[in-house]
N, C-alpha and C positions, 0 to 999 in steps of 0.2 A: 428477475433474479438480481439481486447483490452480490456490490463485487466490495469486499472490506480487504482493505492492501495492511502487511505489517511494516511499521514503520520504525525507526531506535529515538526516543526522546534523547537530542543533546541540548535542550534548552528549556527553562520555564520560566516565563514570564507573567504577568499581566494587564493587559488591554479593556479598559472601561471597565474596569470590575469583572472582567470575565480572565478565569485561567488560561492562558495559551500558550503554545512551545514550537518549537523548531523540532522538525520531524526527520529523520536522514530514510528516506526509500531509495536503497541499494544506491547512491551517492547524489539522490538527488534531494533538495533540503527541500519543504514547505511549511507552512507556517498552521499548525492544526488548535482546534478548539480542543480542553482540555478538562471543560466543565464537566461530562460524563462521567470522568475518571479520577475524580481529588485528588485519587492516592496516589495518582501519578508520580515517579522518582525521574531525574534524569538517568539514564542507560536502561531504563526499561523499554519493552517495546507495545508500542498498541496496536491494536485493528483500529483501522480508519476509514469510515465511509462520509462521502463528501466531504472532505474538511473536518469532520467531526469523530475524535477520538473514542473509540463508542465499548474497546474491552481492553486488558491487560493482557498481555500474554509473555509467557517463558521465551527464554531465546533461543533455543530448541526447536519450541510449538512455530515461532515464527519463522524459523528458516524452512523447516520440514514446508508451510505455509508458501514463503518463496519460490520452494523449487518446483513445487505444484503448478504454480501461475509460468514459470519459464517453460516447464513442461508443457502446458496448452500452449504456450507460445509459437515453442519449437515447430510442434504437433500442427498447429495450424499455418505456420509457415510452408513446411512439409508439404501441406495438402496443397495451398496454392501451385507452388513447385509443379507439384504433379498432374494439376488442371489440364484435360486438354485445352487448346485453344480455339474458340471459338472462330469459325470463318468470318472473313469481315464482308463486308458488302460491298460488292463495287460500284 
């Protein structure tokens, strides 16, 4: 399975002849390829998988998107929480 993260383009630049931009996922900045997506604007948002800007999406579509990912989050935090704990060995 793929995991594609939505991200807010605040930057476009380019590097060797390739498009690339500064990504902000929920405050954390990376540096994403940009080729995929020409049309790319800054304040738009993309799906990014590996480093690679790969769809455009609404900023809507991308938060509904976020809160999905916080929700498995949570959800799997949750479950550890509730693990019994396994006896240890003496």
């Amino acid at each position: 399975m793929c995991l594609g993260v939505p991200g807010k383009i605040t930057e476009i630049y380019e590097i060797d002849g390739l498009k690339m931009g500064q990504l902000d996922f929920s405050g954390v900045q990376r540096e994403t390829c940009l080729e995929y997506v020409p049309e790319a604007k800054v304040g738009q948002y993309a799906l990014v998988h590996v480093g690679f800007a790969i769809n455009l999406l609404e900023e809507e579509e991308a938060q509904e998107t976020l809160d999905l990912i916080r929700e498995v989050i949570a959800f799997e935090e949750e479950e550890k929480i509730n693990e019994p704990e396994e006896p240890k060995d003496s």
